[in-house]
C-alpha positions in Angstrom: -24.0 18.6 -25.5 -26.4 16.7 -27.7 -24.5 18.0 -30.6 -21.3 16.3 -29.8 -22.6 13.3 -28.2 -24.8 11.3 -30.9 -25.7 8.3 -28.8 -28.6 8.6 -25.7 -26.2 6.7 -23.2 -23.2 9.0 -24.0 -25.1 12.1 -22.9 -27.1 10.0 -20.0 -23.5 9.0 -18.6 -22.0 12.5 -19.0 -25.8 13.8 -17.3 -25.0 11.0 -14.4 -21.1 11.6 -14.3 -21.8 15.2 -13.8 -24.2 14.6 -10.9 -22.1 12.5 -9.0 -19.6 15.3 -9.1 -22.3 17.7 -8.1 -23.7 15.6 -5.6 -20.6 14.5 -4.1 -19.0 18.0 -4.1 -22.1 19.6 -2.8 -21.6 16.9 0.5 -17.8 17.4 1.0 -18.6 21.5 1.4 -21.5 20.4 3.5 -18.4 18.4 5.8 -16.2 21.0 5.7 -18.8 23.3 6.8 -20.1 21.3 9.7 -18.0 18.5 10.2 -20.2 15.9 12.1 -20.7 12.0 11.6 -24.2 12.1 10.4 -22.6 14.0 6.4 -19.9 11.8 6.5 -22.3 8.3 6.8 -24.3 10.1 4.2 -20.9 11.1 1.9 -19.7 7.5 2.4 -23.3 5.8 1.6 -23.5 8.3 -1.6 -20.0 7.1 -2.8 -21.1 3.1 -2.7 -24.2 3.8 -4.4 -22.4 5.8 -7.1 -19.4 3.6 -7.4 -22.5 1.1 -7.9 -24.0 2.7 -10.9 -21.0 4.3 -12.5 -19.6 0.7 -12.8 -22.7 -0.2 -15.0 -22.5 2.4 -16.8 -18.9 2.1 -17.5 -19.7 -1.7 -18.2 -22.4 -0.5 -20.5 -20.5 2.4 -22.3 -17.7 -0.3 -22.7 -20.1 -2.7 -24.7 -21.7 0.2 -27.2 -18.3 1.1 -27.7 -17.1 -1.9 -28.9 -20.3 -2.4 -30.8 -20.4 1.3 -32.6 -16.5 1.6 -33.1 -17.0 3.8 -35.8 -17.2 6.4 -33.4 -14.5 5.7 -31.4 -13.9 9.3 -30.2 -17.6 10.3 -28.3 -17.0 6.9 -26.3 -14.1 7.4 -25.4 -14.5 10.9 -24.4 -17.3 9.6 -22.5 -15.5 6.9 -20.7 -12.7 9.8 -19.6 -15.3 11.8 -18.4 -17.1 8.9 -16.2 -14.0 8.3 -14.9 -12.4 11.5 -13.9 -15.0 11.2 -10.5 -12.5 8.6 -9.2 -9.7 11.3 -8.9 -11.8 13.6 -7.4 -13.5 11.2 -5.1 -10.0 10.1 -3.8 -9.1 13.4 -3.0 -12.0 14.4 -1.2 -11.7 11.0 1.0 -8.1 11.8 1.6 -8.8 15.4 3.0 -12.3 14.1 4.8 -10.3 11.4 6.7 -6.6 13.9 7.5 
Protein backbone atom coordinates (compact mmCIF):
# COMPACT_ATOMS: atom_id res chain seq x y z
CA UNK A 1 0.00 0.00 0.00
CA UNK A 2 2.59 2.59 0.80
CA UNK A 3 4.00 1.99 -2.52
CA UNK A 4 1.10 3.10 -4.45
CA UNK A 5 -0.23 5.72 -2.17
CA UNK A 6 2.61 8.47 -1.81
CA UNK A 7 0.71 10.89 0.37
CA UNK A 8 0.14 10.08 4.52
CA UNK A 9 -3.67 11.02 4.22
CA UNK A 10 -4.15 8.74 1.16
CA UNK A 11 -3.06 5.60 3.03
CA UNK A 12 -4.70 7.08 6.57
CA UNK A 13 -8.11 7.31 4.58
CA UNK A 14 -7.79 3.94 2.86
CA UNK A 15 -6.50 2.62 6.71
CA UNK A 16 -9.89 4.43 8.06
CA UNK A 17 -12.16 3.46 4.99
CA UNK A 18 -11.14 -0.07 5.43
CA UNK A 19 -12.14 -0.02 9.20
CA UNK A 20 -15.33 1.26 8.84
CA UNK A 21 -15.98 -1.61 6.48
CA UNK A 22 -14.53 -3.99 8.99
CA UNK A 23 -16.16 -2.46 11.79
CA UNK A 24 -19.44 -2.09 10.32
CA UNK A 25 -19.40 -5.60 8.67
CA UNK A 26 -18.17 -7.17 11.83
CA UNK A 27 -21.69 -5.52 13.54
CA UNK A 28 -24.19 -6.53 10.84
CA UNK A 29 -22.91 -10.49 11.30
CA UNK A 30 -23.15 -9.70 14.98
CA UNK A 31 -27.23 -8.67 14.04
CA UNK A 32 -27.72 -11.30 12.01
CA UNK A 33 -26.48 -13.67 14.49
CA UNK A 34 -28.43 -12.41 17.42
CA UNK A 35 -30.83 -9.96 16.31
CA UNK A 36 -31.58 -7.82 19.41
CA UNK A 37 -32.04 -3.90 19.88
CA UNK A 38 -28.99 -3.38 21.96
CA UNK A 39 -26.34 -4.25 18.17
CA UNK A 40 -28.65 -2.36 16.24
CA UNK A 41 -28.37 1.06 18.63
CA UNK A 42 -24.72 0.26 18.62
CA UNK A 43 -24.73 -0.38 14.46
CA UNK A 44 -26.78 2.83 14.11
CA UNK A 45 -24.48 4.98 16.65
CA UNK A 46 -21.29 3.43 14.73
CA UNK A 47 -22.76 4.62 11.31
CA UNK A 48 -23.21 8.56 12.59
CA UNK A 49 -19.94 8.52 13.98
CA UNK A 50 -18.41 7.20 10.83
CA UNK A 51 -20.55 9.12 8.44
CA UNK A 52 -18.95 11.97 10.79
CA UNK A 53 -15.38 11.40 10.11
CA UNK A 54 -15.53 9.97 6.58
CA UNK A 55 -17.06 13.35 5.65
CA UNK A 56 -13.85 15.07 6.89
CA UNK A 57 -11.85 13.10 5.48
CA UNK A 58 -13.53 13.27 2.18
CA UNK A 59 -13.54 17.19 2.70
CA UNK A 60 -9.86 16.88 3.43
CA UNK A 61 -8.84 14.39 0.59
CA UNK A 62 -10.98 16.80 -1.65
CA UNK A 63 -8.64 19.87 -0.67
CA UNK A 64 -5.01 17.92 -1.18
CA UNK A 65 -6.38 16.84 -4.23
CA UNK A 66 -7.00 20.00 -5.63
CA UNK A 67 -3.71 21.22 -4.15
CA UNK A 68 -1.42 18.20 -5.47
CA UNK A 69 -3.23 17.73 -8.91
CA UNK A 70 -0.26 16.31 -10.26
CA UNK A 71 -1.31 13.25 -8.94
CA UNK A 72 -4.54 13.13 -9.90
CA UNK A 73 -4.89 9.26 -10.00
CA UNK A 74 -3.89 8.16 -6.04
CA UNK A 75 -6.64 10.88 -4.99
CA UNK A 76 -8.91 9.82 -6.82
CA UNK A 77 -8.55 6.22 -6.21
CA UNK A 78 -8.68 7.28 -2.71
CA UNK A 79 -11.78 9.22 -2.86
CA UNK A 80 -13.51 5.89 -4.74
CA UNK A 81 -12.41 3.87 -2.17
CA UNK A 82 -13.82 6.16 0.86
CA UNK A 83 -16.74 6.14 -0.75
CA UNK A 84 -17.60 2.71 -1.77
CA UNK A 85 -18.78 2.34 2.31
CA UNK A 86 -21.94 4.26 1.33
CA UNK A 87 -23.09 1.32 -0.97
CA UNK A 88 -22.33 -1.13 1.33
CA UNK A 89 -23.79 0.72 4.31
CA UNK A 90 -27.09 1.14 2.38
CA UNK A 91 -27.36 -2.39 1.86
CA UNK A 92 -26.73 -3.48 5.13
CA UNK A 93 -29.46 -0.90 6.53
CA UNK A 94 -31.83 -2.14 3.93
CA UNK A 95 -31.53 -5.91 4.99
CA UNK A 96 -31.20 -4.86 8.94
CA UNK A 97 -34.57 -2.87 8.66
CA UNK A 98 -36.63 -5.84 5.98
Amino acid sequence: MKTFFTYRLNRIAIRIALASFSIGTLLFLIHLANPNSSIEILGFSFILSAIFINVILLLALIIQGLIHHKDFEEHISTIVLVLLNIPITILYINFITT
